[in-house]
PyMOL Python script that loads the backbone (N, CA, C, O; Angstrom):
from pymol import cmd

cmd.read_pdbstr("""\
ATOM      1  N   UNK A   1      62.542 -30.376 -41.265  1.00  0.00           N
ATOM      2  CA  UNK A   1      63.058 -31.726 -41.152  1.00  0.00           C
ATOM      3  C   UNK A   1      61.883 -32.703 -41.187  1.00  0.00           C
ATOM      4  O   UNK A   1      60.870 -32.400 -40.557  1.00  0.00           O
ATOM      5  N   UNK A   2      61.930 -33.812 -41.847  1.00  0.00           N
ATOM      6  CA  UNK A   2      60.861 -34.682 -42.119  1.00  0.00           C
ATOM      7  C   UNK A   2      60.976 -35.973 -40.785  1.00  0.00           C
ATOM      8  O   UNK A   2      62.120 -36.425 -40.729  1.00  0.00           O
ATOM      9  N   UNK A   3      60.246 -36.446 -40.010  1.00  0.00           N
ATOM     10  CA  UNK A   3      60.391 -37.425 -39.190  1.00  0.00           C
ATOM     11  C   UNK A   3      60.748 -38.502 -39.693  1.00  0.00           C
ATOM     12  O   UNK A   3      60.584 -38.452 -40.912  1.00  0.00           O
ATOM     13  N   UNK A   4      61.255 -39.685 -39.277  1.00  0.00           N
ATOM     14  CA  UNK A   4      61.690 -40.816 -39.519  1.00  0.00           C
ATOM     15  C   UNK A   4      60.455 -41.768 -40.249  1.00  0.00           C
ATOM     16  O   UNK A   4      60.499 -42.453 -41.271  1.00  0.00           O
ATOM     17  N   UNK A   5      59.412 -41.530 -39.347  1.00  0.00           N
ATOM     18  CA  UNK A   5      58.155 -42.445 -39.262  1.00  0.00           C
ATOM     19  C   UNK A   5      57.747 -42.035 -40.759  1.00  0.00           C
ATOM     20  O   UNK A   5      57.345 -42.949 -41.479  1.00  0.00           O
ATOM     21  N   UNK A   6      57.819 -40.656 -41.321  1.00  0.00           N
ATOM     22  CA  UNK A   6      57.349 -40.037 -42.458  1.00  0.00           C
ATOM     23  C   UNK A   6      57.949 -40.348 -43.951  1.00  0.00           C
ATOM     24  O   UNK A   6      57.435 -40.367 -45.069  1.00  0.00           O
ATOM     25  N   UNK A   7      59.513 -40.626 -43.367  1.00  0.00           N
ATOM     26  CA  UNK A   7      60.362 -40.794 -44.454  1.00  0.00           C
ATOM     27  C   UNK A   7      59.337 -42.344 -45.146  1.00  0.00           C
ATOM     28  O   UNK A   7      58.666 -42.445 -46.173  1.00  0.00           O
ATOM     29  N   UNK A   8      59.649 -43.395 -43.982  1.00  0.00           N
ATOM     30  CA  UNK A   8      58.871 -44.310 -44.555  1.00  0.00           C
ATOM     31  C   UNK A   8      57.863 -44.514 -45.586  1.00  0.00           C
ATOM     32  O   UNK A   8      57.863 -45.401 -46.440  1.00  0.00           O
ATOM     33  N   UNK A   9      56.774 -43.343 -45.361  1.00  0.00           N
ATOM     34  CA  UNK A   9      56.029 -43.086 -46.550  1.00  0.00           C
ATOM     35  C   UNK A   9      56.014 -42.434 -47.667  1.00  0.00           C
ATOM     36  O   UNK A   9      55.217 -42.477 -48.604  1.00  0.00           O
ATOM     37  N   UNK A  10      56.905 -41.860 -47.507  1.00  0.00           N
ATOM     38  CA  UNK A  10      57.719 -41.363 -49.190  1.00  0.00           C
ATOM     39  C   UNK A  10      57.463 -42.032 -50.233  1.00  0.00           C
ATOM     40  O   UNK A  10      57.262 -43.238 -50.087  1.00  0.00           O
ATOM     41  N   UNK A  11      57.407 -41.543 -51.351  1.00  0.00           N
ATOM     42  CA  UNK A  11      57.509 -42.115 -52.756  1.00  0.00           C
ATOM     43  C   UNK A  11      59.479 -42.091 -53.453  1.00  0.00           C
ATOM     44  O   UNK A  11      60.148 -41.364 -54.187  1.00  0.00           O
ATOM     45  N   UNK A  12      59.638 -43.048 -52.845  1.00  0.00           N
ATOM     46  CA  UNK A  12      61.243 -43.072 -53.281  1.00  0.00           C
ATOM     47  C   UNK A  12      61.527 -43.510 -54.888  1.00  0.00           C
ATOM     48  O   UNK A  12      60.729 -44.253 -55.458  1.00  0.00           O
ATOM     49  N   UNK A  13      62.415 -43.126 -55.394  1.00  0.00           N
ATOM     50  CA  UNK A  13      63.116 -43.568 -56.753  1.00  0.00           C
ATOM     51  C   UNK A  13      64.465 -43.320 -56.971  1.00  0.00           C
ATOM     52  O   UNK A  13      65.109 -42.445 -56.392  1.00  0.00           O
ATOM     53  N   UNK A  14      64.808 -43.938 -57.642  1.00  0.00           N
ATOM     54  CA  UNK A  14      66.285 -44.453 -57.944  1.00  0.00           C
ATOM     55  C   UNK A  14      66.779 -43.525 -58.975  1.00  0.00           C
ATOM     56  O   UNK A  14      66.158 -43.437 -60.035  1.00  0.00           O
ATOM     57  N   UNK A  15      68.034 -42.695 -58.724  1.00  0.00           N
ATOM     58  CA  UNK A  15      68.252 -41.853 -60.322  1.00  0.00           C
ATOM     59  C   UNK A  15      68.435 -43.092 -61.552  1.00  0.00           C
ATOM     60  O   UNK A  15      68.917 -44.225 -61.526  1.00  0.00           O
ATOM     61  N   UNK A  16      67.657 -42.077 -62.849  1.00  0.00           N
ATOM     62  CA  UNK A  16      67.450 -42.974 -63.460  1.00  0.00           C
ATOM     63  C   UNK A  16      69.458 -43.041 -64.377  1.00  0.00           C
ATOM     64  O   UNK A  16      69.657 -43.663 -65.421  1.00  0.00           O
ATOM     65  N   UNK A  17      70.259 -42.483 -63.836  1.00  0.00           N
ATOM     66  CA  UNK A  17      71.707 -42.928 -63.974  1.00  0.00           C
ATOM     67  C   UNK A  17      72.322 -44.090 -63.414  1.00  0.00           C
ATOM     68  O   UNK A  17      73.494 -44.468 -63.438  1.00  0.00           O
ATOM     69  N   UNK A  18      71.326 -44.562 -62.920  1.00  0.00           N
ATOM     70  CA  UNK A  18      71.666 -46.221 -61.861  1.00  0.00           C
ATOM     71  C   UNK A  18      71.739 -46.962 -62.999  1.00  0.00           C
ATOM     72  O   UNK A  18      71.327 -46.719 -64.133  1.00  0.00           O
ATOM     73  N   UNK A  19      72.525 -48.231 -62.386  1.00  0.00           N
ATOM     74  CA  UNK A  19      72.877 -49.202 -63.349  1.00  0.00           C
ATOM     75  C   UNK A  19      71.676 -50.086 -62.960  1.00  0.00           C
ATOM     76  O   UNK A  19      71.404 -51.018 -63.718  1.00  0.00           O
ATOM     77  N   UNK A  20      71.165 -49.951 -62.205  1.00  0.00           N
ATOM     78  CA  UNK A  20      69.885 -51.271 -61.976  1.00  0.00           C
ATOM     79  C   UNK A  20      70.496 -51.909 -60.823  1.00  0.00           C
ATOM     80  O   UNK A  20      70.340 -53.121 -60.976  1.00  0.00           O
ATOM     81  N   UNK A  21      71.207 -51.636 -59.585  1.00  0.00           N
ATOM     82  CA  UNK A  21      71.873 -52.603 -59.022  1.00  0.00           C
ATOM     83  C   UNK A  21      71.700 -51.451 -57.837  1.00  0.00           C
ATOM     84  O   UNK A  21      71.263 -50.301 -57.820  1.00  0.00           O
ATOM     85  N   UNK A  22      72.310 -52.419 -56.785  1.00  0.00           N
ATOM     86  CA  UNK A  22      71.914 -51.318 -55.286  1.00  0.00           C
ATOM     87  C   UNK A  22      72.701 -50.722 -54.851  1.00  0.00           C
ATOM     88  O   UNK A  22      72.826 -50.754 -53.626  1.00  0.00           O
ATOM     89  N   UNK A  23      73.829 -49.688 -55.863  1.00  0.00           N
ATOM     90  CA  UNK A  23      74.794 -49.424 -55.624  1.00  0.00           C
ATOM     91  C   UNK A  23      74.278 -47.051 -56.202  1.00  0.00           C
ATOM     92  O   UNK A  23      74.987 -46.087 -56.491  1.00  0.00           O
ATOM     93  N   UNK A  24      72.768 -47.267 -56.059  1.00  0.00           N
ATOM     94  CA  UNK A  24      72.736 -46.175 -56.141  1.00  0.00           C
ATOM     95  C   UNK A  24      72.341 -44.920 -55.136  1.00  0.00           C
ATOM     96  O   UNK A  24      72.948 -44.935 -54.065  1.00  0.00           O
ATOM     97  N   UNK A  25      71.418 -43.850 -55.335  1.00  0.00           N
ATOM     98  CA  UNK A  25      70.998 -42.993 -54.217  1.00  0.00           C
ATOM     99  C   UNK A  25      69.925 -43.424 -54.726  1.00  0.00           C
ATOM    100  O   UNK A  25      69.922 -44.094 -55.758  1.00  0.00           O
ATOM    101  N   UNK A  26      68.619 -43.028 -53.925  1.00  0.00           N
ATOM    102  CA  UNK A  26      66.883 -42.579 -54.067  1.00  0.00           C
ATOM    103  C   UNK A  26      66.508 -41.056 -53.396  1.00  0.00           C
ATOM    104  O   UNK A  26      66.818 -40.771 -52.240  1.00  0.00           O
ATOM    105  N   UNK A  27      65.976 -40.367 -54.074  1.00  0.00           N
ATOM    106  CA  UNK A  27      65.220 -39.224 -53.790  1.00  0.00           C
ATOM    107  C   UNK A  27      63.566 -39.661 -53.266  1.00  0.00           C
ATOM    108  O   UNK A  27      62.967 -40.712 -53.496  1.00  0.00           O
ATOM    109  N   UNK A  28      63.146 -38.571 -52.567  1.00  0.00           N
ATOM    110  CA  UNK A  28      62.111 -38.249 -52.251  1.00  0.00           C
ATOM    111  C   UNK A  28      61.663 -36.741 -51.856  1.00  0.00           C
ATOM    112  O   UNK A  28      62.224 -35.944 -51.104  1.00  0.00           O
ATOM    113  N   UNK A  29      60.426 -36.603 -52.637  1.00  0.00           N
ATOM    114  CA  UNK A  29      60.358 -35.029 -52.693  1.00  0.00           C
ATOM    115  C   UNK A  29      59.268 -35.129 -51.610  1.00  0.00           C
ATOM    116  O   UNK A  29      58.516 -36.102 -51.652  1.00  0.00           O
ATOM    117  N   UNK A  30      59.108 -34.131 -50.570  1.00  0.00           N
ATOM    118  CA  UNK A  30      58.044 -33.905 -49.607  1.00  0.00           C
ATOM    119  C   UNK A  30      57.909 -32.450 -49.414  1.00  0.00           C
ATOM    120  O   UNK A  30      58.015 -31.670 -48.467  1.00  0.00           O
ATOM    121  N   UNK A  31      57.636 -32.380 -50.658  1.00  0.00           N
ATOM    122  CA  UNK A  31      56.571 -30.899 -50.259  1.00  0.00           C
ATOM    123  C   UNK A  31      57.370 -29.578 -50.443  1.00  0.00           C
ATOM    124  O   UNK A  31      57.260 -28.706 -51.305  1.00  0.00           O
ATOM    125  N   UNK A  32      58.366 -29.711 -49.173  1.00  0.00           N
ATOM    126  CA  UNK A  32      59.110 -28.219 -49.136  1.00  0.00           C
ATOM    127  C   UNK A  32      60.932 -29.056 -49.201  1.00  0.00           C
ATOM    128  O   UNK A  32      61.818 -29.052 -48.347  1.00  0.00           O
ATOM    129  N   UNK A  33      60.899 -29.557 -50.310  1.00  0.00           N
ATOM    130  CA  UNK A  33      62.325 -30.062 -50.630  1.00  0.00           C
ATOM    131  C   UNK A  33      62.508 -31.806 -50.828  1.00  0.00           C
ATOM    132  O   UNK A  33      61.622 -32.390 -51.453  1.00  0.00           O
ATOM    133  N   UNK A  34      63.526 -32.495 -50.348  1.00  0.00           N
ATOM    134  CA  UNK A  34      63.766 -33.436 -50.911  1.00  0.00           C
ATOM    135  C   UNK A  34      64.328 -34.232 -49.893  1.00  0.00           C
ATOM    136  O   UNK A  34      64.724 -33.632 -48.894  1.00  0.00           O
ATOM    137  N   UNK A  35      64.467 -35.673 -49.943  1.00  0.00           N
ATOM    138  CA  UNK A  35      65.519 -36.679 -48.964  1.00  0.00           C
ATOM    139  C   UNK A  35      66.329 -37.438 -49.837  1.00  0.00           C
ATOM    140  O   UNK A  35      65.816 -37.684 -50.929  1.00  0.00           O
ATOM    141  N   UNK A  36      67.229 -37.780 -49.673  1.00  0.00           N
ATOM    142  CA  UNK A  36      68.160 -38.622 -49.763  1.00  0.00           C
ATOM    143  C   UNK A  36      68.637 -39.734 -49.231  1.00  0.00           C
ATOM    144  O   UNK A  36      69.269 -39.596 -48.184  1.00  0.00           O
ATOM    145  N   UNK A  37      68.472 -41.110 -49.789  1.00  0.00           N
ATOM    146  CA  UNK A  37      69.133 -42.026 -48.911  1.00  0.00           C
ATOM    147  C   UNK A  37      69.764 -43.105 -49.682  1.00  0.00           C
ATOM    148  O   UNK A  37      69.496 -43.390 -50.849  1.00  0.00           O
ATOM    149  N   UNK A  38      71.037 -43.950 -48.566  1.00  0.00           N
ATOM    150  CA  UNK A  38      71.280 -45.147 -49.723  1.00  0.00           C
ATOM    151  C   UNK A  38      70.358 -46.289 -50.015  1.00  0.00           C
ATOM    152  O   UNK A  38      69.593 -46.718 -49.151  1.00  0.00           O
ATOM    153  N   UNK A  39      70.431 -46.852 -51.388  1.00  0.00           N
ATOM    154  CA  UNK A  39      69.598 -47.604 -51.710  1.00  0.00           C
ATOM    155  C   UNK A  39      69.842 -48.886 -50.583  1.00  0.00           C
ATOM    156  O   UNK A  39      69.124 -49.324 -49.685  1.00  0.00           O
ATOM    157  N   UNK A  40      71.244 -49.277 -51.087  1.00  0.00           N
ATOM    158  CA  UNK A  40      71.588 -50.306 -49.826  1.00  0.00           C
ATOM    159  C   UNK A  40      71.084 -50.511 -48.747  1.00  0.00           C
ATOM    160  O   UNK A  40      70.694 -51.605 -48.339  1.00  0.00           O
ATOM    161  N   UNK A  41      71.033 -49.234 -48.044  1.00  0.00           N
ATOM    162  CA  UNK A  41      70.316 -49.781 -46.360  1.00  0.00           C
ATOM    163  C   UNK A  41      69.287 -48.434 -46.433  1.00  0.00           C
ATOM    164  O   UNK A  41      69.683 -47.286 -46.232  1.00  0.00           O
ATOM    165  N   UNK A  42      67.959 -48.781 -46.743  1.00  0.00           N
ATOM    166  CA  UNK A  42      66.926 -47.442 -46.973  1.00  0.00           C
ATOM    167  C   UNK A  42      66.680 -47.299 -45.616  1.00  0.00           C
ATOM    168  O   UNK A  42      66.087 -46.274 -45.279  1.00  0.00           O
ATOM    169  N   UNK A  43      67.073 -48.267 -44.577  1.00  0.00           N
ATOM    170  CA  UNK A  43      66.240 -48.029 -43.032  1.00  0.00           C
ATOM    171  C   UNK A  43      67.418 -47.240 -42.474  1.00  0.00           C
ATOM    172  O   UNK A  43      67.147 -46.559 -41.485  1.00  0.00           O
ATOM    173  N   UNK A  44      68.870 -47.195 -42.984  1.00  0.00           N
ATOM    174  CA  UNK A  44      69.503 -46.073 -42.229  1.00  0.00           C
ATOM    175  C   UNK A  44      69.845 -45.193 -42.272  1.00  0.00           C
ATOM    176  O   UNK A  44      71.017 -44.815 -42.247  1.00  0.00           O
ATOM    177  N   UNK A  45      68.182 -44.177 -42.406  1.00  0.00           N
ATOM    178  CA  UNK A  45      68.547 -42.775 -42.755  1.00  0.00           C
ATOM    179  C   UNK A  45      68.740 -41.988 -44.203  1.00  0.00           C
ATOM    180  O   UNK A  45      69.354 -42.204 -45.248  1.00  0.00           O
ATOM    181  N   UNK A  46      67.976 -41.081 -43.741  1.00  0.00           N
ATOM    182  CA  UNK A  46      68.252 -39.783 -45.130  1.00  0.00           C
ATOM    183  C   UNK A  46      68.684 -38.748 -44.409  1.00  0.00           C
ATOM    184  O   UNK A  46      68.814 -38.390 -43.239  1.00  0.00           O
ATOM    185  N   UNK A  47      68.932 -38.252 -45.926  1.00  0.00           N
ATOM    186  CA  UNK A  47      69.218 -36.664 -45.629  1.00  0.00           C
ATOM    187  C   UNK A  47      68.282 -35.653 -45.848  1.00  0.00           C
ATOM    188  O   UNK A  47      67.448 -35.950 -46.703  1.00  0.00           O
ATOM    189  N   UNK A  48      68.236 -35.236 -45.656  1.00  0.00           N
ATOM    190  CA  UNK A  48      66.543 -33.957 -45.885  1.00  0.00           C
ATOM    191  C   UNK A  48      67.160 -32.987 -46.314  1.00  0.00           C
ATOM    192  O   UNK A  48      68.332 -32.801 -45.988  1.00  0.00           O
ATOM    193  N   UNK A  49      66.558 -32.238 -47.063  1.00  0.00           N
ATOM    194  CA  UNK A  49      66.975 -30.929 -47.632  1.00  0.00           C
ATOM    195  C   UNK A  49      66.006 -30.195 -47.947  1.00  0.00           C
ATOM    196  O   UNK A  49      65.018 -30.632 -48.537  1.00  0.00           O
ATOM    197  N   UNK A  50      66.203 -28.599 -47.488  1.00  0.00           N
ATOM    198  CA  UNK A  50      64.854 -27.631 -48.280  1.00  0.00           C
ATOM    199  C   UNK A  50      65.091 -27.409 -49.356  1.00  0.00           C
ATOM    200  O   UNK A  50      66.147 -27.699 -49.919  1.00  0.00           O
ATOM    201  N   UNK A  51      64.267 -26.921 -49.777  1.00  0.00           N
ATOM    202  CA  UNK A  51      64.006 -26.629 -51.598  1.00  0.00           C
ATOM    203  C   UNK A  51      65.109 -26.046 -52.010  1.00  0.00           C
ATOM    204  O   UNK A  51      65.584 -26.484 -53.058  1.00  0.00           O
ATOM    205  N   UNK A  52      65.893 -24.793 -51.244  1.00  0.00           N
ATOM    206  CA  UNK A  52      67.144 -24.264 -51.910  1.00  0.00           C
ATOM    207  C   UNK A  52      67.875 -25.271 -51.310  1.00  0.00           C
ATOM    208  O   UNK A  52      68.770 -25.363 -52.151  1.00  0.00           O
ATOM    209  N   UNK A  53      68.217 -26.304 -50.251  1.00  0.00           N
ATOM    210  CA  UNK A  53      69.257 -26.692 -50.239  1.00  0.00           C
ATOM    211  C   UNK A  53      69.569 -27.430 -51.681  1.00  0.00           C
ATOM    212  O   UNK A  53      70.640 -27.485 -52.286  1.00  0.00           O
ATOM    213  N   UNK A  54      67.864 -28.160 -52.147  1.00  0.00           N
ATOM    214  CA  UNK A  54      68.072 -29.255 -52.607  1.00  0.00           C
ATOM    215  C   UNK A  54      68.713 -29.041 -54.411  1.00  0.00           C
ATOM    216  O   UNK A  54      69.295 -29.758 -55.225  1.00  0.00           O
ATOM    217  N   UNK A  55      68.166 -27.572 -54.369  1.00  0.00           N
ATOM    218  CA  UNK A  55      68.590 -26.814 -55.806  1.00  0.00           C
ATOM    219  C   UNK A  55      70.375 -26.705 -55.524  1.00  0.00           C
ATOM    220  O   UNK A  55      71.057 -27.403 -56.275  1.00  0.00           O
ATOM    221  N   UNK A  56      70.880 -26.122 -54.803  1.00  0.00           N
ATOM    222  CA  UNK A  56      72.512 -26.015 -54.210  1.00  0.00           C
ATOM    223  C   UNK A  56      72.983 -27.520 -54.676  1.00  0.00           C
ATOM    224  O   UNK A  56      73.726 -27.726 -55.636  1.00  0.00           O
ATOM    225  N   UNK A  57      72.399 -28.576 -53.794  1.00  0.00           N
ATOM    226  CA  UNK A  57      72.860 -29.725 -54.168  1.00  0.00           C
ATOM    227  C   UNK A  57      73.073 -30.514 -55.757  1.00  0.00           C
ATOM    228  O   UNK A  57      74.127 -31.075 -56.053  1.00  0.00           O
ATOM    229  N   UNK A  58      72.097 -30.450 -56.516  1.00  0.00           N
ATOM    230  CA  UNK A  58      71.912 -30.492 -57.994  1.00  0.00           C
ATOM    231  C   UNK A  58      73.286 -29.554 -58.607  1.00  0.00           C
ATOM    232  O   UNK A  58      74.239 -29.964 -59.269  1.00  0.00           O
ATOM    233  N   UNK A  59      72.990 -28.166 -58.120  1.00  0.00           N
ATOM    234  CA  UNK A  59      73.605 -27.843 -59.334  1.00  0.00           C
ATOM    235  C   UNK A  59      75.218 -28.578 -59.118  1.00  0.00           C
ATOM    236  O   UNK A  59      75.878 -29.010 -60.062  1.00  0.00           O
ATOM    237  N   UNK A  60      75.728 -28.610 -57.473  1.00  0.00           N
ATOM    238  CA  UNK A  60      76.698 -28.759 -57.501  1.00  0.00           C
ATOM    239  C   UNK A  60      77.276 -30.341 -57.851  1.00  0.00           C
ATOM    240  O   UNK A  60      78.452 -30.314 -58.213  1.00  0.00           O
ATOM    241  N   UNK A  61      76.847 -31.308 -57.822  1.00  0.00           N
ATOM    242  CA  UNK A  61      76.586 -32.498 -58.648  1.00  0.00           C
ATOM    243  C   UNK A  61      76.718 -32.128 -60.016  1.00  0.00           C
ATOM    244  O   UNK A  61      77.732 -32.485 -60.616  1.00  0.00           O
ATOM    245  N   UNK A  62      75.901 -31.510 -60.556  1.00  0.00           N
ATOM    246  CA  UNK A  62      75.949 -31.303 -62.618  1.00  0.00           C
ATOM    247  C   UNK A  62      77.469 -30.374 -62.646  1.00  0.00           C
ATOM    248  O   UNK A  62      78.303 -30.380 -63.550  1.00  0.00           O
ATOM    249  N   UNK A  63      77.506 -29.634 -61.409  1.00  0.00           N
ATOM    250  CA  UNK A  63      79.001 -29.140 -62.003  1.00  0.00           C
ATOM    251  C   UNK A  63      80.242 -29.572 -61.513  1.00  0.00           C
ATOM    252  O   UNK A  63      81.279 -28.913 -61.428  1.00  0.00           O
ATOM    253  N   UNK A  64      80.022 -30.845 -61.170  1.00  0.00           N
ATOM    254  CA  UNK A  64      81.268 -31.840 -60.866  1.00  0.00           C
ATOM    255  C   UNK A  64      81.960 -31.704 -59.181  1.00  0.00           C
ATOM    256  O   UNK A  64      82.889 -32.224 -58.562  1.00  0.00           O
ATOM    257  N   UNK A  65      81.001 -30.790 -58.941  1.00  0.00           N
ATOM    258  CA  UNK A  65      81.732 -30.167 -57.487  1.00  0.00           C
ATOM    259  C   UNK A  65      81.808 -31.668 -56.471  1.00  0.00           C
ATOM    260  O   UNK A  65      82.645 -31.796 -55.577  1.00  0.00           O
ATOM    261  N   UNK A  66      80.635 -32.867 -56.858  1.00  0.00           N
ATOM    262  CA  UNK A  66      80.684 -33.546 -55.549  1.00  0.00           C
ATOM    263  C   UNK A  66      81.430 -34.779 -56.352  1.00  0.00           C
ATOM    264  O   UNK A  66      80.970 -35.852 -55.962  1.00  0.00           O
ATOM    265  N   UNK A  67      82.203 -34.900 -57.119  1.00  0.00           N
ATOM    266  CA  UNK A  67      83.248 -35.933 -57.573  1.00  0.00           C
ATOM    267  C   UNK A  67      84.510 -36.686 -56.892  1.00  0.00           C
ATOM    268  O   UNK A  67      85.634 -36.374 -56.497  1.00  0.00           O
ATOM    269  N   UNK A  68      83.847 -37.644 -56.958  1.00  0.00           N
ATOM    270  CA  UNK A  68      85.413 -38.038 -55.187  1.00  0.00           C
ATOM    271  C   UNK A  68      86.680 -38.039 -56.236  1.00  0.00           C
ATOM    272  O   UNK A  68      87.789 -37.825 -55.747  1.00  0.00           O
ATOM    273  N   UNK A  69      86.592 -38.235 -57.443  1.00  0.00           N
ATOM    274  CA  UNK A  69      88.312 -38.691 -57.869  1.00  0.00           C
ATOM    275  C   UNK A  69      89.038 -37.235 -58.095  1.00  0.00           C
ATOM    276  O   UNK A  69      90.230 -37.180 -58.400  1.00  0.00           O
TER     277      UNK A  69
END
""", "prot")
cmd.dss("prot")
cmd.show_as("cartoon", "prot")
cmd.util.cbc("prot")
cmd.orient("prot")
C-alpha cells in the first residue's frame, strides 16, 4: 500500500481515452503496481493496486467486464 503523503508525489496521467475534460481516471505506477484516482477530486484518494492486481484490472476493463450499462 502506498501512503497518502507518497501518492502526492506520483507522476499522474490521464488515459489517453479522455476527452480532455475532468470527467476521467489518472494512473500512477510506483514501482510494485499502480494507483488510481478521480481526476475530479485528486486529494480524495486512490486506489492502489499490485502488479497482478493491476494486470486483473486491465484485462478486465479491455474485456468489458467493468461496463456499468
Amino acid at each position: 500500500m502506498v501512503a497518502d503523503t507518497d501518492l502526492a508525489r506520483l507522476e499522474w496521467r490521464k488515459s489517453s481515452y479522455s476527452g480532455g475534460g475532468n470527467d476521467c481516471v489518472e494512473v500512477a505506477f510506483t514501482g510494485d503496481g499502480a494507483a488510481v484516482r478521480d481526476s475530479k477530486n485528486p486529494a480524495g484518494g486512490a486506489l492502489t493496486l499490485s502488479g497482478p492486481e493491476w494486470d486483473a484490472f486491465l484485462a478486465a476493463a479491455r474485456a468489458g467486464e467493468l461496463d456499468l450499462s
